[in-house]
TORLO-40867 format. One line per 4 residues: their letters; for each residue z, y, x of C-alpha. Coordinates in steps of 0.02 Angstrom, whole numbers, plus 32768, in hexadecimal, padded with zeros to 4 digits. Each point is the difference from the previous one (the first is absolute). Example, Ala and Ser with C-alpha at 12.3 -4.5 7.8 and 13.67 -1.06 7.14 Angstrom:
as	8186:7F1F:8267; 7FDF:80AC:8045
END
This chain:
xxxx	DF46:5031:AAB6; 804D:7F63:804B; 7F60:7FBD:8066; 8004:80C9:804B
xxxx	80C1:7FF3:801E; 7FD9:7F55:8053; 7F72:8047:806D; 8081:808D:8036
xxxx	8075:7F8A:8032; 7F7A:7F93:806B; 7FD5:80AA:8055; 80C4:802D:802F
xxxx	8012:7F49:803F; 7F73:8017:8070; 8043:80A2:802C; 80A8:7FA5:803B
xxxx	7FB4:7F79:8049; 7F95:808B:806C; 8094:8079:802D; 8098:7F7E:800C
xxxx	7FB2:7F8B:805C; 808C:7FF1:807C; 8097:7FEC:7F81; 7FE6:7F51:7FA3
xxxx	8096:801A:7F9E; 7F85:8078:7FA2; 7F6A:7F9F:8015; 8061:7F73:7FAD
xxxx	8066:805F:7F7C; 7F52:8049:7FC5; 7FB3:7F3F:8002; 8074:7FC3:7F8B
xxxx	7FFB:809C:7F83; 7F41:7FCC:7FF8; 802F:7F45:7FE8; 807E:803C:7F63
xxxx	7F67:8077:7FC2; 7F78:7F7F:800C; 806F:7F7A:7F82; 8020:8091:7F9E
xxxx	7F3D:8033:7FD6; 7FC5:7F62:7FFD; 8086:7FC5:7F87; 7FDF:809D:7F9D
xxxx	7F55:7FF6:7FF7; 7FEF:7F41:7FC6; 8087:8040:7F8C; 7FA7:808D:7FBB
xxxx	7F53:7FAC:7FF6; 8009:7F60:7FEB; 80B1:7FF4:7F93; 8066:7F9C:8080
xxxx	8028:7FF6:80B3; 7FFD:7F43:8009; 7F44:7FEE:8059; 7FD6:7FCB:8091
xxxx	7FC7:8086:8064; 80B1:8059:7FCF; 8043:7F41:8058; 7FA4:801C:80A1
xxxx	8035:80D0:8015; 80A9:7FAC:7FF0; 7FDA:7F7E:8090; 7FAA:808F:806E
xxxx	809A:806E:7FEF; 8062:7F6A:803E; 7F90:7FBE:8080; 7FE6:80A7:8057
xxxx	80C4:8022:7FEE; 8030:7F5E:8051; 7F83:8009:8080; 8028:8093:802C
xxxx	80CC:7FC2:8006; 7FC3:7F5A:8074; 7FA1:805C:806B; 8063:801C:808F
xxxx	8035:7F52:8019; 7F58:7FD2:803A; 7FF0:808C:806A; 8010:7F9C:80B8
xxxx	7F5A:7FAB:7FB9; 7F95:80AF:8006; 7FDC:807E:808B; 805D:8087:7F90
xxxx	8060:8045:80B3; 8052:809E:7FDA; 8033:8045:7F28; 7FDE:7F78:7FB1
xxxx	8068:803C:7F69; 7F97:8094:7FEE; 7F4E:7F9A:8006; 8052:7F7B:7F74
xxxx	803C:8092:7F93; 7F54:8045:8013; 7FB0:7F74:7FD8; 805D:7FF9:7F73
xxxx	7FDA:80A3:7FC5; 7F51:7FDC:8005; 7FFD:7F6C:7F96; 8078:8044:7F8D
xxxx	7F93:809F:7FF0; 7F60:7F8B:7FDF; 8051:7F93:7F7B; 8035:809F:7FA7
xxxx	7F67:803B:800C; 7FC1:7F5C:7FCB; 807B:800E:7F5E; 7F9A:809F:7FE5
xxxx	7F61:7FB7:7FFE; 8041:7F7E:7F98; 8045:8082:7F6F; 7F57:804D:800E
xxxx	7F99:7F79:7FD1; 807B:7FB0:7F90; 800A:80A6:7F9B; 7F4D:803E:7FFF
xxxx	7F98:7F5A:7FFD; 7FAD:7FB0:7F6D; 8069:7F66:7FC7; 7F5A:7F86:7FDA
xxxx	7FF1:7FF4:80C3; 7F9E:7F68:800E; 7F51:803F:7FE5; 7F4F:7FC5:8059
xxxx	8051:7F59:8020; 7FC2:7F52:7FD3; 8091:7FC8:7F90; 7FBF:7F8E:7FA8
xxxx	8013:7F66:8078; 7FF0:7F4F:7FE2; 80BE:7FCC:804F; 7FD1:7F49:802B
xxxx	7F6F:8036:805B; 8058:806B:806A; 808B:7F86:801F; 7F6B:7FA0:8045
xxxx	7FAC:8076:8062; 80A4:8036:8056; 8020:7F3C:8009; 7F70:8005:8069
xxxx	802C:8080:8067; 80B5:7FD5:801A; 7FB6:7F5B:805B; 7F7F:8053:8068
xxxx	807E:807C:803D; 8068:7F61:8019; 7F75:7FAD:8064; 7FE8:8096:8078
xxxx	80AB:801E:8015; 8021:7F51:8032; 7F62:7FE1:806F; 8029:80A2:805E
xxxx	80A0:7FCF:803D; 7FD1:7F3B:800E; 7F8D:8062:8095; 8082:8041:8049
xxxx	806B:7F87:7FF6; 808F:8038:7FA4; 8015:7F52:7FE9; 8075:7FE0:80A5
xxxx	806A:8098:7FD2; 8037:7FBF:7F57; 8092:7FAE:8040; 802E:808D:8062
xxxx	8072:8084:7FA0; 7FFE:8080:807E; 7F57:8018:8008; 7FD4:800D:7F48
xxxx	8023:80AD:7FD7; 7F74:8036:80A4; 7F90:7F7E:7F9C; 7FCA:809D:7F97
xxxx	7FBC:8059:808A; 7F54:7F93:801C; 7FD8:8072:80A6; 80A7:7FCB:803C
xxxx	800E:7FA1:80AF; 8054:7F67:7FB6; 7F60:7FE8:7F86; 7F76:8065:8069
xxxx	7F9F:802B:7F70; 7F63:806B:7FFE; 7FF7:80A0:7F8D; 7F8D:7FB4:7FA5
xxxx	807D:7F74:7FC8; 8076:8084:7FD3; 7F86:804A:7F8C; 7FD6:7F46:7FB5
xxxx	80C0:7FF0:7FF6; 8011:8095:7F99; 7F75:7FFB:7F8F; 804F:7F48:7FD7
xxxx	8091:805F:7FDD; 7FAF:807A:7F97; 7FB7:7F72:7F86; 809E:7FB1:7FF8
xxxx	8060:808F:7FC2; 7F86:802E:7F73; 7FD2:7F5C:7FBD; 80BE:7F9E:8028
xxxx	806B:805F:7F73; 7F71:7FE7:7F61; 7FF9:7F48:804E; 80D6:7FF5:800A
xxxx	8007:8042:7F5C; 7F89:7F94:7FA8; 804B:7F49:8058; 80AE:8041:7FC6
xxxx	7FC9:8018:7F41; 7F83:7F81:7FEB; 804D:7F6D:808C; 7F78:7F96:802F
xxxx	7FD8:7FA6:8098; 7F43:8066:8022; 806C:80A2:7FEE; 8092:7FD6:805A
xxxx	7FB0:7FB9:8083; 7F95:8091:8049; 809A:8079:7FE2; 805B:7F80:8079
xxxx	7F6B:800C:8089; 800E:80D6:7FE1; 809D:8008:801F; 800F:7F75:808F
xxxx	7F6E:8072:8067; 8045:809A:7FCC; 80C3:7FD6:8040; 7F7C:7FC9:80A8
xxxx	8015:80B8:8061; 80A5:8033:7FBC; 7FDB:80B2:7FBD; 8073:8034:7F9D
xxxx	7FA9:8088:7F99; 7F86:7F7C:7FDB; 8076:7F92:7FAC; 8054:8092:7FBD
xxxx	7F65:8040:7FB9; 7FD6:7F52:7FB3; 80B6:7FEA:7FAD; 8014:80B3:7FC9
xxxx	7F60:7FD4:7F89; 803A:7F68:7FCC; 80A2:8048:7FBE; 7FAF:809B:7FA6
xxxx	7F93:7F89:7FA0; 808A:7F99:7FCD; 8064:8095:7FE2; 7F6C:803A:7F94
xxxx	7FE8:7F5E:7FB2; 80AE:7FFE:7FC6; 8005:80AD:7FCA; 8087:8033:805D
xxxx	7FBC:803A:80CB; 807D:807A:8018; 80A0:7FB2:7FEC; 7FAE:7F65:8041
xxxx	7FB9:8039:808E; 8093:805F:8042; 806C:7F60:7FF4; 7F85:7F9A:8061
xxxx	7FD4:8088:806C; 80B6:8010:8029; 801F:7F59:8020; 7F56:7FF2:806C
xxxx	8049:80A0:8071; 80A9:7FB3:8010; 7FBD:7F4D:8037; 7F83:804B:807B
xxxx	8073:805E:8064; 805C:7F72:7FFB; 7F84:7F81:8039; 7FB1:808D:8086
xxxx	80B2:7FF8:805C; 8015:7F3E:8006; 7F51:7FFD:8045; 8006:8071:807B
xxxx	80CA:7FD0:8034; 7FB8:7F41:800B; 7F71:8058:8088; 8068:8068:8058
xxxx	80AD:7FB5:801B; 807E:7F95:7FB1; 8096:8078:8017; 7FE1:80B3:7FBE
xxxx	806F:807F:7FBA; 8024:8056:7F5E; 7FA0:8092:803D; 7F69:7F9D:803B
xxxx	7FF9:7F99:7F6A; 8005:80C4:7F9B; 7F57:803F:8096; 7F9B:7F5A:7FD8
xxxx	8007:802B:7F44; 7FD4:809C:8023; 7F5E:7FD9:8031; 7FB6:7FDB:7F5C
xxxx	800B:80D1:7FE3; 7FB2:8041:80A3; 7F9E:808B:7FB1; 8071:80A1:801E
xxxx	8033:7FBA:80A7; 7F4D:7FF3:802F; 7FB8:80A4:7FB3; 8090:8042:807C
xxxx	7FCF:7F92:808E; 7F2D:8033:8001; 8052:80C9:7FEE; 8051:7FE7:80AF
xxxx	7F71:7FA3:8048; 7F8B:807C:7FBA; 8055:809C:8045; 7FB5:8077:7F83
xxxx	7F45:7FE5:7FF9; 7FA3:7FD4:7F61; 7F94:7F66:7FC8; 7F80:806F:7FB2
xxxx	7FD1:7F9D:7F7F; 7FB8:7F6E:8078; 8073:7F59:7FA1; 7FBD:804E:7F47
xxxx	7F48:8011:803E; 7FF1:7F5B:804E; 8051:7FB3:7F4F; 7F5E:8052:7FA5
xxxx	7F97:7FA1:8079; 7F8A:7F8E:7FA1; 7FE9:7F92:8098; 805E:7F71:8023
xxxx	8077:802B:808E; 7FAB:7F64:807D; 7F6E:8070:7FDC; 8045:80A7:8041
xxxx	804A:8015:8091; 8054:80CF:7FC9; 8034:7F94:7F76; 806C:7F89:8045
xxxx	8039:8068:808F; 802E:809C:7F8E; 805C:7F81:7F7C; 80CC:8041:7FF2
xxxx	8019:7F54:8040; 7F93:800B:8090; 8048:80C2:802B; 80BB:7FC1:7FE0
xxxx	7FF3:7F6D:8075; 7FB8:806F:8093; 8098:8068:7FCE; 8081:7F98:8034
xxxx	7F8D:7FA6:8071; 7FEA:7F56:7FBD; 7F63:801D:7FF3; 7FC6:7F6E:8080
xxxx	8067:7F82:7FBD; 7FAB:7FE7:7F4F; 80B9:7FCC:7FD0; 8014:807F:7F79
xxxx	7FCA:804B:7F66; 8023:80A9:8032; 8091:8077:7FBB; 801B:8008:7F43
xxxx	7FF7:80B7:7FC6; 7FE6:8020:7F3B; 7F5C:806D:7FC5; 8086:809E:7FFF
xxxx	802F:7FD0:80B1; 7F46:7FE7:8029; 7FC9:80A2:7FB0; 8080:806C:806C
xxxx	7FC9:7FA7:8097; 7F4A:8030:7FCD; 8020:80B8:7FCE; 80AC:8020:7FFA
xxxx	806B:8036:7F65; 7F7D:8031:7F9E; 7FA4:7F46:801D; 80BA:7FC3:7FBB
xxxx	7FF7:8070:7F5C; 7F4B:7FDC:7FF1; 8005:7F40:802D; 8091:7FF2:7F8F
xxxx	7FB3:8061:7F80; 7F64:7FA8:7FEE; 806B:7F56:7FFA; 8069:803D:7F7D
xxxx	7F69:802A:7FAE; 7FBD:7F33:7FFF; 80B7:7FD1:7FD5; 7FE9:8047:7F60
xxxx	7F60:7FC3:7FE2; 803D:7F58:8027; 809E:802E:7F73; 7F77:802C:7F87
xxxx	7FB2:7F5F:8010; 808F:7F91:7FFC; 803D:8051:7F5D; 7F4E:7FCA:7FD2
xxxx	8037:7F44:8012; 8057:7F8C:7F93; 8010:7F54:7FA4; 7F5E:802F:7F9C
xxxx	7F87:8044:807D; 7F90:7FA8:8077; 8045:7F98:807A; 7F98:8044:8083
xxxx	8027:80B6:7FC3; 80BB:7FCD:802B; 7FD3:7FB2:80B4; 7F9B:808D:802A
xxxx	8095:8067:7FD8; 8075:7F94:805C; 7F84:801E:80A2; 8000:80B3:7FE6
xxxx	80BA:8005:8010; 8006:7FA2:8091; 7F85:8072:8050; 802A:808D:7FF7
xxxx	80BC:8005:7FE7; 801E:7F6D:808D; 7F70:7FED:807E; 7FB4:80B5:7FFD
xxxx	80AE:8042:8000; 8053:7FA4:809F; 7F4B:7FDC:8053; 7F98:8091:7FDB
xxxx	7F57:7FF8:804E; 801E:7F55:803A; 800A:7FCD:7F65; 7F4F:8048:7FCD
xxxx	7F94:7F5A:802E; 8065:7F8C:7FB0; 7FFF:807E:7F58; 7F36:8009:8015
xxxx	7FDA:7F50:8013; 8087:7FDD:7F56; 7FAA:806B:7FB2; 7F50:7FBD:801F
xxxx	8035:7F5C:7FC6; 8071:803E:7F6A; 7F4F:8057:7FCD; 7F87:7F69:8020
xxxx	8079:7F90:7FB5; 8013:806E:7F68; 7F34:8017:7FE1; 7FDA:7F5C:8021
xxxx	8077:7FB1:7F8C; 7FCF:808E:7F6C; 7FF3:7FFA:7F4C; 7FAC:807C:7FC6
xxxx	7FF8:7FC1:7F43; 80BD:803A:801D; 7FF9:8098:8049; 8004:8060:7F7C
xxxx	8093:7FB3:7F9E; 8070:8008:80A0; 7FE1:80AB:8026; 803D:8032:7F5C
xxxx	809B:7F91:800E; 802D:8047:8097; 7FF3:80BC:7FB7; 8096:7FCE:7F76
END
């Protein structure tokens, strides 16, 4: 009865956001009803099925709710920095409507597979891993991502622009005139990237509990090439990890990760303003000080500013087809020109200066742009539907179980409720190449004298 009240409610909000889409008082005051329902189901649901609400995927609808609220409340400061001429108000409140409808949805899908879904979850996988030879094979990895990342930008000579300031947030953009790197460099770049952010957290978390100079060392070079192209969903990526597996280790990741997490939002902000006030000027105002910070939550205002650009047409399903691509973008040229990146750039035509990543709209905001409100519900949906698959398997973790079972869990999370969430298809590369290594590493560091023992450990 409640997931078929909840699906009546999706189809009334999309029914508001169709009719009233000239009144963003409404478009707004039906937003935040979704925002209070989504807390309220997944809350209930963790509640119901798994006995309390403190988990982690409950933690992240609560910093969804909040993220899409305040980005939808900072979104008009930046508004002299888009091409949103005429209603703004009523493209942010729609924009806000549509993620709000796709994270309820995505609470949804979350209660379904939370409430109908076997609790052994971890089936078919090689659990049964020898620890300290995957700390060594991801070792080994860490310092050939390391290697590539460094020689890459050694050629391009990032070298002279170290001592600049100014220029080192455009150092991300390899393509960009101040480095004049080729597409293929970009690619190297980000596959560097890639084997950074699987193999840097195990490696992070292994130097901090057993402190010795071979371990601490190569965590030092990994994090050293991976602070190289400042991207902060990267480092994000890499710390969230970190902090569920000491939250895990310490048998207490919810109330430990919301502290840190806390902290790590509050001293972001804080550290995106004095870098950006120390770039742009030395006297700014209150309210300027209140737009810079306001970057760091750019999702709703750029949903709203690719609606205006887009004047009603449809994706067609173009940026999700070209994710399911099993080519290597420098290998296909539809690929990398039908990317949400790519088609975002042309948007607000940066597209010839290689000096941006592109707008950031979430999976819902991607799916709507793709096939409209039913893309949202569906996107969402479906996403809701991995969320609590990845709540499933971090209930599956502890003290007691593999250490790998708990990293692979910790990866999951950060996935799916982090990178797939804000990113969406842009995400999907760096999610297949972790997971070919989190696989390779795991069956080539096997025990299968083990298996068997583990499996059942896991089941208790």
């Amino acid at each position: 009865m409640i997931i078929a009240f909840c699906f009546l409610a999706l189809l009334l909000a999309t029914f508001v956001g169709i009719t009233q889409n000239a009144a963003p008082q409404v478009l707004a005051l039906t937003g935040v009803s979704l925002l209070f329902g989504t807390v309220c189901l997944a809350r209930q649901t963790a509640a119901r099925r798994l006995g309390t609400t403190k988990t982690l995927c409950v933690l992240f609808f609560w910093f969804a709710v909040v993220h899409i609220f305040s980005g939808y409340i900072l979104a008009d400061l930046t508004t002299e920095h888009t091409s949103i001429r005429s209603n703004p108000e009523t493209f942010y409140a729609t924009a806000m409507l549509i993620n709000c409808i796709g994270l309820f949805a995505g609470a949804v899908g979350y209660a379904w597979k939370v409430n109908y879904s076997d609790s052994s979850i971890i089936r078919g996988f090689p659990l049964a891993v020898n620890i300290d030879l995957a700390e060594r094979l991801f070792r080994i990895i860490l310092l050939i991502g390391s290697g590539l990342m460094f020689f890459v930008y050694w050629k391009l000579g990032a070298a002279d622009y170290l001592s600049e300031p100014a220029k080192w947030p455009v150092m991300r953009y390899i393509t960009s005139d101040i480095l004049s790197g080729s597409a293929q460099e970009e690619w190297l770049v980000n596959r560097a990237m890639d084997l950074l952010t699987v193999s840097l957290p195990l490696v992070l978390f292994g130097a901090g509990k057993h402190p010795k100079i071979l371990r601490i060392l190569p965590a030092l070079i990994g994090c050293i090439a991976l602070l190289l192209p400042l991207r902060r969903a990267n480092l994000l990526a890499v710390a969230l990890a970190v902090l569920i597996l000491v939250g895990i280790e310490r048998r207490n990741v919810y109330q430990f990760t919301r502290k840190v997490l806390v902290c790590v939002a509050i001293i972001y902000i804080l550290s995106q303003c004095i870098f950006l006030i120390g770039i742009i000027a030395m006297d700014v105002s209150a309210r300027q000080v209140v737009m810079i910070s306001s970057t760091a939550l750019p999702e709703v205002r750029d949903l709203a500013w690719t609606l205006s650009l887009l004047h009603g047409e449809s994706l067609n399903g173009t940026t999700f087809v070209q994710a399911l691509i099993p080519l290597p973008s420098i290998a296909s040229d539809w690929s990398s020109r039908h990317s949400l990146r790519a088609i975002s750039t042309k948007l607000i035509g940066l597209d010839e200066t290689s000096e941006t990543g592109g707008l950031r709209l979430t999976v819902v905001g991607e799916g709507y742009v793709n096939f409209g409100y039913v893309g949202a519900i569906v996107a969402g949906f479906l996403w809701g539907l991995a969320v609590g698959w990845c709540e499933l398997v971090i209930q599956a973790t502890g003290k007691n179980k593999p250490e790998f079972v708990n990293y692979g869990a910790a990866l999951c999370f950060v996935w799916i409720c982090f990178l797939v969430y804000l990113a969406g298809t842009q995400a999907a590369a760096s999610i297949k190449v972790g997971a070919i290594l989190v696989l390779g590493v795991a069956w080539a560091s096997r025990e299968r004298s083990q298996s068997a023992q583990l499996r059942s450990l896991l089941s208790t």
